[in-house]
N, C-alpha and C positions, 0 to 999 in steps of 0.2 A: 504494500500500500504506500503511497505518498502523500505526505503531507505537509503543507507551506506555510511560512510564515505563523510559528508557534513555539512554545515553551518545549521541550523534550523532555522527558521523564522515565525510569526505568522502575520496578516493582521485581523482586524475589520471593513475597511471600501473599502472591494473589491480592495484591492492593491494597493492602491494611496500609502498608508505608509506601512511601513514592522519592524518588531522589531524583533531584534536578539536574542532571545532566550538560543541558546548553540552554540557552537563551536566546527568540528570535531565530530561529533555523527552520529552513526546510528537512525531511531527511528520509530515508526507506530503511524501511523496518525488514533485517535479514536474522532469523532466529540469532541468538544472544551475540550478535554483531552488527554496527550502527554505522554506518556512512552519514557523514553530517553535511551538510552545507552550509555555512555559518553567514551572518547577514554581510560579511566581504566578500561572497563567493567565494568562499575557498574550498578544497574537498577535505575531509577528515574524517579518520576512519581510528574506533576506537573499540574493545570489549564493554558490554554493558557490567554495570556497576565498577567500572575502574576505566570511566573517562574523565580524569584530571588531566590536566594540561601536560605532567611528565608523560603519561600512557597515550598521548594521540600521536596517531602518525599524519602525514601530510605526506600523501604521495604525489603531488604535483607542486612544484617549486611558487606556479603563480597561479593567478587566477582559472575559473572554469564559468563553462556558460551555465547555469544554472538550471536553464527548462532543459538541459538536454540528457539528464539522468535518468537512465531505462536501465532497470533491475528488473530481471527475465530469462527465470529458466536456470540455466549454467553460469548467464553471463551478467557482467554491467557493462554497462557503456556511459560514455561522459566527453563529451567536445570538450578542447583547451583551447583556446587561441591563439596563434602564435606567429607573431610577425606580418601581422593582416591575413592569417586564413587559417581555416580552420583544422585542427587537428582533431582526430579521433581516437580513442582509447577504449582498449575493451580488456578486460578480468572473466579469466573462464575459472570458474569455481570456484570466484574469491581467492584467485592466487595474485599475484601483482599483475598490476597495469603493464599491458605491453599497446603499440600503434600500432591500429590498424594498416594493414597493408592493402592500400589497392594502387592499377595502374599510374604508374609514373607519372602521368601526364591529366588523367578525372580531374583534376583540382574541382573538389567539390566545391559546390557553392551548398548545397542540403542532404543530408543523408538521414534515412529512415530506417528504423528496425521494419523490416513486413512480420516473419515472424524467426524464431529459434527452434522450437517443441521438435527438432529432429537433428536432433545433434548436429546443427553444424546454423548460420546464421544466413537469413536470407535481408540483403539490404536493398532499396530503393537510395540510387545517389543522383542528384543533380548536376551533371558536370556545367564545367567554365560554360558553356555553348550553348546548353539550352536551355528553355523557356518555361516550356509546358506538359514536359516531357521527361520521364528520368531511366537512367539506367537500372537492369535489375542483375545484382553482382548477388554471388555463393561463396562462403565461406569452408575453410578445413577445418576440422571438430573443435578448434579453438577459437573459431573468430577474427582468427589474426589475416591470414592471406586471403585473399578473395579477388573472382574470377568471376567475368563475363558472361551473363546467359541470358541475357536479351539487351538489345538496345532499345532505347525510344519507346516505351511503355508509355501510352497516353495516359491523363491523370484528367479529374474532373474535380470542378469545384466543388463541395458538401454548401450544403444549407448554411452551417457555420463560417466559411469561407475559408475554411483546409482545404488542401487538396488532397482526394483521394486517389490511388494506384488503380487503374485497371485491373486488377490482378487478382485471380481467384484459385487459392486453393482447394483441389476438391478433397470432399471428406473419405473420408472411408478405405482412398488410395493412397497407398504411397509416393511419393516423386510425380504426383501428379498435378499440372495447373494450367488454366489457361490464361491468358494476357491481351491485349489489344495493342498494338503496335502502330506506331503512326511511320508512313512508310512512302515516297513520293508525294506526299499531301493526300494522302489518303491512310483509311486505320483501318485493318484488319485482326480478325481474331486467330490466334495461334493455340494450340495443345502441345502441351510435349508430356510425355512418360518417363522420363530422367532427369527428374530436374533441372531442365534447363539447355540439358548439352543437345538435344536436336526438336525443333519444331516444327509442327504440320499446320494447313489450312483446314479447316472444319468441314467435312463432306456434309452439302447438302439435303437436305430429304428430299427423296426420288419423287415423290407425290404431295398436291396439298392436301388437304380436309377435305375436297371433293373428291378424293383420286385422282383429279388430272396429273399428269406428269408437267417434273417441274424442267428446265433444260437447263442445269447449271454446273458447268464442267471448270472444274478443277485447270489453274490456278486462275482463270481469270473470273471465276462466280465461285462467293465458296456462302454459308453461312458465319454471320456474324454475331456473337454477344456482349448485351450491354450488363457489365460484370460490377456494378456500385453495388452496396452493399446497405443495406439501408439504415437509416439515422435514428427509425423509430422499431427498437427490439422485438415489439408485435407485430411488424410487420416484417414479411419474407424477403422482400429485396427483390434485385432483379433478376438474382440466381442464385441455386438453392440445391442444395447435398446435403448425405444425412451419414457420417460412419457408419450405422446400421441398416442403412442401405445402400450397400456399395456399387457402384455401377450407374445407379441412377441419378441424372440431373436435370432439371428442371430450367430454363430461362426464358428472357425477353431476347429476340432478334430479330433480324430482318435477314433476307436471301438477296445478295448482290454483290456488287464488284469490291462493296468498301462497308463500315457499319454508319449506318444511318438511322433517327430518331422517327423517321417518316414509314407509316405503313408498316408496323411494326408487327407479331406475332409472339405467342406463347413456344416453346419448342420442348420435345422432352428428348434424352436418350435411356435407353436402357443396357446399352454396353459399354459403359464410360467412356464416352466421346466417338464411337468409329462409328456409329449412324445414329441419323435424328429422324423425331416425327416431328410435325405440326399437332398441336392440342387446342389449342384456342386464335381467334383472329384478333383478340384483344386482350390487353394485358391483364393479368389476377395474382392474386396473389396464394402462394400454394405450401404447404406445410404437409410433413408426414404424420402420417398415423401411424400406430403397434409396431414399432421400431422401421418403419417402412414399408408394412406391408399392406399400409392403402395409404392414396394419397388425398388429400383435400384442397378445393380451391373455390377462391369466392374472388370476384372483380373489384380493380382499383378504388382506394376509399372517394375519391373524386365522383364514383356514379350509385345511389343508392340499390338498393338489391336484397330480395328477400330470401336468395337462397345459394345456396352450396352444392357443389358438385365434388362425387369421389371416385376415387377410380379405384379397385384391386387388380388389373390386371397393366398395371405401370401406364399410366394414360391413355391406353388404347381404347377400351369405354368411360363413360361420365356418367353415372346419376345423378338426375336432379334430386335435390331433398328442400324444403323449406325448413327455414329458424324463427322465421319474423313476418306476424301479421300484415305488419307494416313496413316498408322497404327502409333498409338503415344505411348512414353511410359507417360503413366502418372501418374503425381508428385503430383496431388491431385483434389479434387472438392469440390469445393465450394455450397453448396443448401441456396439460398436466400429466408430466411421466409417471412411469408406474403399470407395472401388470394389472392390479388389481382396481385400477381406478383410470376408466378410460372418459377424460371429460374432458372437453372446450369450452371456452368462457369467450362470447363474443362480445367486445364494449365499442360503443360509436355515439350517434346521434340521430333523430329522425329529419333532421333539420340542421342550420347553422344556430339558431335560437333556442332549442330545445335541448335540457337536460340530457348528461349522460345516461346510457341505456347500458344493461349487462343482461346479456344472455348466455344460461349453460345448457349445455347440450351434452348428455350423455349418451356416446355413441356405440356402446357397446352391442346393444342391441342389432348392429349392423351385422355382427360378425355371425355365422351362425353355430360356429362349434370353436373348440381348438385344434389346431393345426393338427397332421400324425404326420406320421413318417411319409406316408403316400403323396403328401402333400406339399413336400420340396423336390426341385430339382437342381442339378450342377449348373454353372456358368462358373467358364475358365475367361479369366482375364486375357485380353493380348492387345496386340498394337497394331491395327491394322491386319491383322492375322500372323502374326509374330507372338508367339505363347511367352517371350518372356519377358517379364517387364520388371525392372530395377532387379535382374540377376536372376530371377527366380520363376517359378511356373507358379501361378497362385488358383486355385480353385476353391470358387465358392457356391456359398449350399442359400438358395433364395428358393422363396413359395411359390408357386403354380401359379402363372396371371391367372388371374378367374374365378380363383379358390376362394372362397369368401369365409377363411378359418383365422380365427386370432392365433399371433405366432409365439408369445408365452414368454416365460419369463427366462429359463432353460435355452431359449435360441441360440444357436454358432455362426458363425458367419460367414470365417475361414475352413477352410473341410480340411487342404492340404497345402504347403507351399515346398515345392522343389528347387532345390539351387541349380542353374544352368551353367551352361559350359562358358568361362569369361570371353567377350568380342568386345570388337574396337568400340562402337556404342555404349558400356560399361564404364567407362571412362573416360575426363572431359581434361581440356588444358589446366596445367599447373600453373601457379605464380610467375607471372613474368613471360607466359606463351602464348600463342593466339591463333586460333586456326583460320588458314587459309584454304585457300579455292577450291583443293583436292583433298581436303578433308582432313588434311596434316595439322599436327601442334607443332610450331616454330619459333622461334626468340620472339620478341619485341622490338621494335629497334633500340628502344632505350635498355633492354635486360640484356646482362650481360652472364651467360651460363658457365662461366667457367670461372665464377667467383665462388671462394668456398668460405662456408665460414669461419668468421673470426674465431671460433671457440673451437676452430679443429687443428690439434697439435701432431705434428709428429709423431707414429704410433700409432695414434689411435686411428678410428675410422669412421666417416660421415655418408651419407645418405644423396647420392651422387640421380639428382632428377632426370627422369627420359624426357619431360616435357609433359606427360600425362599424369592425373591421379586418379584413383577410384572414385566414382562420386559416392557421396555419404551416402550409408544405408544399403547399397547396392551388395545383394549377397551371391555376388556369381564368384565361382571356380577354379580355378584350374586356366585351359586354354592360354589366351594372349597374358594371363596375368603377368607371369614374371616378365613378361617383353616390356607391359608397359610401370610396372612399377619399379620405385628407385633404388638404386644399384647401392647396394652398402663399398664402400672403397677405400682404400688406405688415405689418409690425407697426405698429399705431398711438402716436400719440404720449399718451400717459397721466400723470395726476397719482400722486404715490407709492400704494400700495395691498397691505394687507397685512404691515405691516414685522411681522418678527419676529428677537429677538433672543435668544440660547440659548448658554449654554456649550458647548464641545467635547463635555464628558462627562457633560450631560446634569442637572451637579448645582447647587445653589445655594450652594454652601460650598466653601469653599478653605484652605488653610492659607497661615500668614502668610507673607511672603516666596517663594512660592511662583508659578508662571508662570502664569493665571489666561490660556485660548484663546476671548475671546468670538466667537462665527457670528452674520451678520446676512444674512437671506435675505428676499426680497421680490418678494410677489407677483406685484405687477402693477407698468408702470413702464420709463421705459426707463432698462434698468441702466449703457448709457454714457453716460447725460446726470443723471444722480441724485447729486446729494452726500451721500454720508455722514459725519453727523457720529457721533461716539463721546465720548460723558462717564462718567468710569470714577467718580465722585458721591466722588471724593477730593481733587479739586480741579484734576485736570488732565483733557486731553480732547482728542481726535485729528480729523481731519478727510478726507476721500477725497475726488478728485473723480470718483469715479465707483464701481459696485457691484466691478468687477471686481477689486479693490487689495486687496479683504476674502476671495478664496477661498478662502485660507490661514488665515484668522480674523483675530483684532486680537490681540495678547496685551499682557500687562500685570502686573504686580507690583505688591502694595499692603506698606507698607509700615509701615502699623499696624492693628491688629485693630478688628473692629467690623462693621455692619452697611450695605452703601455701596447708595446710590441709582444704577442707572448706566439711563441713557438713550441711545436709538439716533434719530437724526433722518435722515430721506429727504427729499429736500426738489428738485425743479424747477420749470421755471418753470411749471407748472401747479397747483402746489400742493405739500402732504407730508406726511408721515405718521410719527407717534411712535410708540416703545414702551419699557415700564421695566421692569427686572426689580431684586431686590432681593439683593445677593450677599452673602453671611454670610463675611466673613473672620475668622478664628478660630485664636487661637494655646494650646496644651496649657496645662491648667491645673498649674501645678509646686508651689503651696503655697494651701491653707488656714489659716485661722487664725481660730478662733470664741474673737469677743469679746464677755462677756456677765459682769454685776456678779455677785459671789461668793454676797450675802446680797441679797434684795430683800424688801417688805415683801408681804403677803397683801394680796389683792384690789385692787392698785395694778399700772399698766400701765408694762411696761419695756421700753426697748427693746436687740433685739439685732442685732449685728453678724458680718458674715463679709468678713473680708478676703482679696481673692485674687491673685495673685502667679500671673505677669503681668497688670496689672491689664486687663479686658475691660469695653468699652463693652459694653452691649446683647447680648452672644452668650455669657454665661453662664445657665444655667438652676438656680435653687437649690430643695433638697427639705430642709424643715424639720420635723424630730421634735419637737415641743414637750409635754411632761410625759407621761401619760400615753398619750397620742392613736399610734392602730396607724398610719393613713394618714398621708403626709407633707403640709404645708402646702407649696404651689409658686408660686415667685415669679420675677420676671426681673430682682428688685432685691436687691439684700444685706442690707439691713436689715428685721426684722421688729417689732411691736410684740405682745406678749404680755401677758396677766395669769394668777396663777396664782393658785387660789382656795383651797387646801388646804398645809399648815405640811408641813416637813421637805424632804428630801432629791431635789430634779428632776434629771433629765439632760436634757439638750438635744443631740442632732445634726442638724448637715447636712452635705451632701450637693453639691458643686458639680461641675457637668457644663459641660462646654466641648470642642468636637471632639471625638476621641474616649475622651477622660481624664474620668474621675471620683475625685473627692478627695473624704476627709469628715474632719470633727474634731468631738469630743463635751467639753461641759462638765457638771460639775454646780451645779446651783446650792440653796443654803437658803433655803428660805420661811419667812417669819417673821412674828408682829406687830407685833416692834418687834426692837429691839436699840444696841448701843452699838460704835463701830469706831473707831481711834486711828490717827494714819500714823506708821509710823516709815522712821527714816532708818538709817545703818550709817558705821560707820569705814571710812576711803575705801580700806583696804587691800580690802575684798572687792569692789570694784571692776575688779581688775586678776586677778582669777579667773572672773569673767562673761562665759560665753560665751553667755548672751543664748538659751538655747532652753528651750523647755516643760521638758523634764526635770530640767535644775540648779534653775531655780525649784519643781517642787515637792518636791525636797529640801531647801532652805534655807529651804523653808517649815516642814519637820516640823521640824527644828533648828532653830527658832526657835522654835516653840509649845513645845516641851517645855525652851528653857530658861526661857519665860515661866510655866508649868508649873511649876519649881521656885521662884520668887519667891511665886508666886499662890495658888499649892493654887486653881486655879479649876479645874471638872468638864472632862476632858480633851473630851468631846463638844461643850460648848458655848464651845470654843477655837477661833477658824479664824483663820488666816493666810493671806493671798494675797502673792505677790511680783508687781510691776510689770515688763513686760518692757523690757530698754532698759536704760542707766546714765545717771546714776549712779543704784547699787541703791537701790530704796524698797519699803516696801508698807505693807499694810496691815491692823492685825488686829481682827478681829472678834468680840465678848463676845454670847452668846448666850443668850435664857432657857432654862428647858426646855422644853420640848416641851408633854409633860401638867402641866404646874403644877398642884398642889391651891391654893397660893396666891393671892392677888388680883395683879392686876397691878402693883396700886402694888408689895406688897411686891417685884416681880420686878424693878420697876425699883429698888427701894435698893438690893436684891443685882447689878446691873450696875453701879450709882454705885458700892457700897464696893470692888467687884472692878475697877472702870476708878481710883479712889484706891490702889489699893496698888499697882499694875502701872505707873501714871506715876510715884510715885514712886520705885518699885527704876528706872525709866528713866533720872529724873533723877540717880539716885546712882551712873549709870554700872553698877548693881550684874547687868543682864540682859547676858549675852555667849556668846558657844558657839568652840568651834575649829572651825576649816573643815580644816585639816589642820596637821600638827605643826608648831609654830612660827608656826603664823598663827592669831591671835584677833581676835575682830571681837566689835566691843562695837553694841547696838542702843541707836538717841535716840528718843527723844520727838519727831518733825518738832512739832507744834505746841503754840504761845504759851501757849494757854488751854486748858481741857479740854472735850472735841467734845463738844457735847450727845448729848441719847437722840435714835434716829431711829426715827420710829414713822407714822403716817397722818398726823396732827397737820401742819397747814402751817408751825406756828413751828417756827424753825430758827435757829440763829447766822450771820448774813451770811459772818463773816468765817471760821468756821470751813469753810462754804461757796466762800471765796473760796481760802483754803490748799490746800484738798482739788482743786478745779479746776485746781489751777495744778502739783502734782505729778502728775496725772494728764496733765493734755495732756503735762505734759513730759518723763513715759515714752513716753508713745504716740508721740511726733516722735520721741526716738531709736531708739525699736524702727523706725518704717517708713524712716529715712534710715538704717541700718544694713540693711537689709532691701533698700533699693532699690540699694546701693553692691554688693549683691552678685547682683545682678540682672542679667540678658542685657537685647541692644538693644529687646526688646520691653516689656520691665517698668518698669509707672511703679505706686506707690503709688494705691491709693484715698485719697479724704479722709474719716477715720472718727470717728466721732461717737455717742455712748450716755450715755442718761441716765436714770432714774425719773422719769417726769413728777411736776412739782408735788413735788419734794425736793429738793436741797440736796447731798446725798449722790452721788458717781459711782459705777458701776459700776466693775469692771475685770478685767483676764484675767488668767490665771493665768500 
């Protein structure tokens, strides 16, 4: 049973006590063993009364799809996901998870259990390609390999809006089904008697309902059936088999070139598929009676109807019988099993408006004695006149059409089954072969048959395939057996062949500090004479003497972020064989910080910086917003170079992405022709109120322009202040022209010269200072000697003024990143950062 979304609980002593097991899980209940599915989707699998967290196991490294657990039969099944497709997994007897194997190339998009109940798995897969339509693949008694036996099995939508398979097992036979195939734009109905390895068109009936001959010759008319199954369990469907009546099947079809919904008919056969009759010209619905041995049928609930017709002698006659005064539509019928109690329970309506109605019918009365001995005869099973079918001759014992004798409780079915002599028909292609034109199994092109496995050593000996297997269940012989089954053979002794090496879970990236499970699996080779060597490309590296040490994987912890080289070496004395994969270890990005100069010149190329914390080798990816540009510029480096061609006011952000964090920081910056900028320093009490983040600095920025503001009378717009992060406090302020000047340049520069002379000297006279809070004033200096020249395109510049400005900026920027990095976890080291206008004099700096 399955159940979702709920508490779990387990009970030892018939439910007096109850113990909580999990919380929130879906899970399937396997006698005193528990598969959970926990609300992360994860799989887990534990003994009931000893699921604590030390006792669960986790046989899947990462996630599972959660609706796709099918516990059934032998097996479970459960999709993973892995690298954008789906992977399949299936446990035959609750022993461990192995992947399913199908063709190389299926890339499912949907896979379906149909059913298991015969030792081996029948699946419904959706490959890359198609639509509407799935493959129908056969599994070997584990579930693992599976093999091709039909293509393009048409599907139909349910009432619900699932799709259902065409596909109909019949009862009562073995290996036996029929399927709908969509086939040149056209579906036709197929039978086969081997599960699958060969399929026939359905021989028409020779006659309708009137006698007349029908004229429909094989393969271009055959009979077709509509094989849904129906939604509502009282009712039959549109074909209908019964175990206890073997042979016999019942459906909806029509007689033509293709199957079609139009003009449709009742059909029966009574020799499991090798010939049909017509029964009705309109659809009913039909159930058996006394294990088969009469049948009943009453028309679609869509037409009302007061009666019932049955047949003992397999549809060949009909009696009418009434149930209902009044004509019912009916919504379904119930046949209550049992010898001793032969009753139908019919329920519907007289109308759409009118109450349910139940009627029973006790039919026993029909019967007139019980059955004897005189009263059966033999029918042998065969296949178009071929006695054997799935290996064996089967002969059974069914009643007398006509006999009108109840068949008992004591009834047989099978009388005798002989095993036949084994033929090529007995067995269908193995793993990795396919048959062609002339009825051969041959490679694939993708399988490669003379790979042996990895677990076969020297000595010992492996199970060497001809291409063919037994199909399941098939009990034949002797004859072709040992031709077609697989060759027990020495393993030979081989050089390495096929290394391949793959994380647990499929991915390239791991988190720092983190248990990182490499797999190393190999082709060809013998696996107990093979060293594996392991380089995790961090500088340490592991060694095996042999394949078997690695089933469990290698695992490994890295222990700073980056991008690591790791290599796998197979190596005997015949040779070896390498393989690299590249792992991305990658630790969350916890801080940005875009550093980029306040004022830069027009048409002059500057460069900018993003510092990131923990600092990341190679496994950051950064998205740069530069002026007005919509798309981002993408880099795997931090530093960018820009030029900006147009005056005033840019933003700049990025964007830095690392695992699964994304950070961003935005600056603006002024574009200008020229301009003038001065550094100042501060009384060392505003020091001991710095706590060093974006925000305090651009407040003691605005308090600072506006007490420079009251010295200057200079235009509040073309005033800018940046504060340096880091102590001790400095920065830097910046004299701006205007924008649209009507004046000439020259004049723009005397009007920065007279405005950079009055503001040095209120500096020098101590007379510029502001309160940072009551009782603390903090007075602004002049950091430099001489007064900073104009900075404009022009490459003269003052060395030394050059040399000042240099020298207070790196030495913000070291105490911002050794403050930065003192508060930093074991993973965090500083970038080394660097920014400057090419061909100036001048530094940029952050705010």
């Amino acid at each position: 049973s399955w159940i979702a979304t709920a508490n779990l609980y387990s009970s030892v002593d018939f439910g007096r006590k109850w113990q909580l097991i999990h919380e929130l899980t879906g899970f399937s209940l396997i006698p005193a063993f528990l598969c959970v599915l926990v609300a992360d989707v994860q799989y887990v699998t534990c003994r009931a009364q000893m699921c604590t967290e030390a006792n669960r196991n986790y046989p899947f490294h990462g996630y599972v799809d959660i609706s796709s657990l099918v516990v059934q039969d032998d097996y479970i099944f459960i999709q993973v996901p892995t690298s954008g497709r789906a992977t399949y997994y299936v446990s035959y007897k609750r022993d461990s998870f192995i992947q399913i194997k199908l063709p190389k190339y299926s890339l499912p998009k949907d896979l379906h259990i149909v059913s298991t109940d015969e030792k081996q798995v029948f699946a419904a897969v959706q490959e890359w390609n198609q639509n509407d339509t799935y493959n129908l693949y056969l599994s070997d008694t584990r579930g693992i390999y599976f093999t091709l036996a039909m293509e393009n099995v048409k599907t139909t939508r349910g009432i619900g809006g699932n799709q259902m398979l065409d596909l109909y097992e019949v009862a009562g036979i073995k290996g036996m089904l029929i399927a709908n195939k969509r086939q040149d734009n056209q579906v036709k109905t197929y039978i086969t008697y081997n599960k699958g390895r060969d399929w026939r068109l359905l021989q028409a009936p020779a006659a309708d309902l009137d006698g007349n001959d029908i004229h429909c010759i094989l393969p271009f008319c055959s009979l077709h059936l509509q094989l849904q199954m129906s939604e509502n369990p009282y009712l039959s469907g549109t074909i209908s088999t019964k175990s206890s009546a073997p042979g016999i099947i019942v459906a909806t079809g029509n007689i033509g070139a293709e199957l079609s919904y139009n003009n449709v008919g009742m059909f029966i056969s009574s020799d499991a598929g090798n010939s049909w009759r017509p029964i009705f010209e309109e659809e009913h619905n039909v159930w058996f009676l006394d294990k088969g041995g009469a049948l009943v049928a009453v028309k679609q609930p869509s037409v009302p109807t007061r009666h019932l017709w049955v047949s003992f002698d397999e549809g060949r006659q009909w009696t009418q019988h009434s149930f209902s005064s009044v004509p019912l539509f009916v919504d379904g019928v119930l046949v209550e099993a049992g010898a001793e109690n032969q009753i139908m329970t019919f329920f519907g309506h007289f109308s759409h408006r009118s109450e349910w109605q139940l009627i029973k019918i006790d039919y026993k009365s029909i019967f007139s004695r019980k059955c004897t001995e005189e009263d059966y005869q033999t029918w042998h099973l065969h296949n178009q006149g071929e006695p054997c079918v799935m290996g064996q001759k089967q002969i059974y014992m069914k009643r007398r059409p006509g006999n009108y004798c109840m068949l008992g409780r004591d009834y047989s079915r099978i009388l005798s089954a002989e095993s036949c002599i084994c033929r090529a028909h007995d067995f269908e292609c193995d793993y990795g072969y396919e048959r062609r034109g002339d009825g051969n199994c041959r490679p694939a092109f993708w399988f490669n048959p003379s790979t042996v496995s990895r677990s076969c050593s020297q000595g010992q000996n492996y199970l060497n395939s001809t291409g063919y297997r037994k199909v399941v269940l098939n009990n034949c012989t002797k004859g072709v057996k040992e031709m077609y089954t697989a060759r027990k053979q020495q393993c030979p002794n081989r050089p390495p062949k096929g290394l391949l090496l793959t994380t647990k879970d499929g991915k390239l990236t791991a988190n720092l500090g983190s248990n990182v499970t490499f797999l190393v699996h190999l082709d060809e080779g013998d696996s107990l004479r093979t060293n594996i060597q392991l380089d995790f490309g961090d500088g340490t590296a592991v060694s095996y003497s042999n394949l078997s040490w690695t089933e469990e994987g290698i695992k490994h912890v890295y222990k700073s972020a980056g991008i690591f080289r790791v290599t796998a070496l197979a190596e005997n004395t015949l040779g070896y064989d390498s393989t690299t994969l590249f792992l991305h270890v990658t630790c969350p990005v916890e801080h940005v910080q875009l550093l980029a100069p306040f004022v830069v010149i027009r048409n002059k190329e500057v460069n900018i910086t993003a510092v990131v914390l923990p600092s990341h080798s190679r496994t950051v990816t950064y998205f740069w917003w530069l002026g007005n540009n919509t798309e981002p510029v993408i880099t795997l480096d931090g530093s960018i170079s820009y030029t900006f061609t147009s005056e005033g006011m840019h933003t700049i952000t990025v964007q830095v992405a690392a695992a699964n964090s994304i950070l961003q920081d935005t600056k603006t910056i002024a574009v200008r022709e020229f301009f003038k900028s001065l550094l100042l320093s501060f009384s060392p009490n505003l020091d001991e109120f710095n706590p060093d983040i974006h925000e305090w600095r651009q407040d003691v920025g605005r308090v600072i322009k506006k007490a420079l503001l009251q010295v200057s009378g200079f235009p509040f717009s073309q005033l800018l202040v940046a504060v340096f992060p880091g102590v001790p406090t400095a920065a830097e302020l910046f004299l701006l022209p205007h924008k649209n000047q009507s004046e000439t340049k020259k004049k723009s520069e005397e009007e920065l010269e007279r405005a950079s002379d009055i503001i040095v000297s209120a500096l020098n006279q101590n007379l510029v200072e502001f309160e940072l809070k009551p009782g603390v004033r903090v007075i602004v200096y002049n950091t430099q000697l001489t007064l900073a020249p104009l900075v404009d395109s022009s490459p003269r510049h003052s060395s030394s003024a050059m040399l000042m400005l240099l020298s207070v900026v790196f030495l913000g920027l070291a105490v911002f990143l050794i403050y930065k990095f003192k508060r930093s976890g074991a993973c965090r080291t500083a970038e080394r950062i660097h920014y400057h206008h090419k061909n100036s004099p001048k530094r940029g700096l952050a705010q």
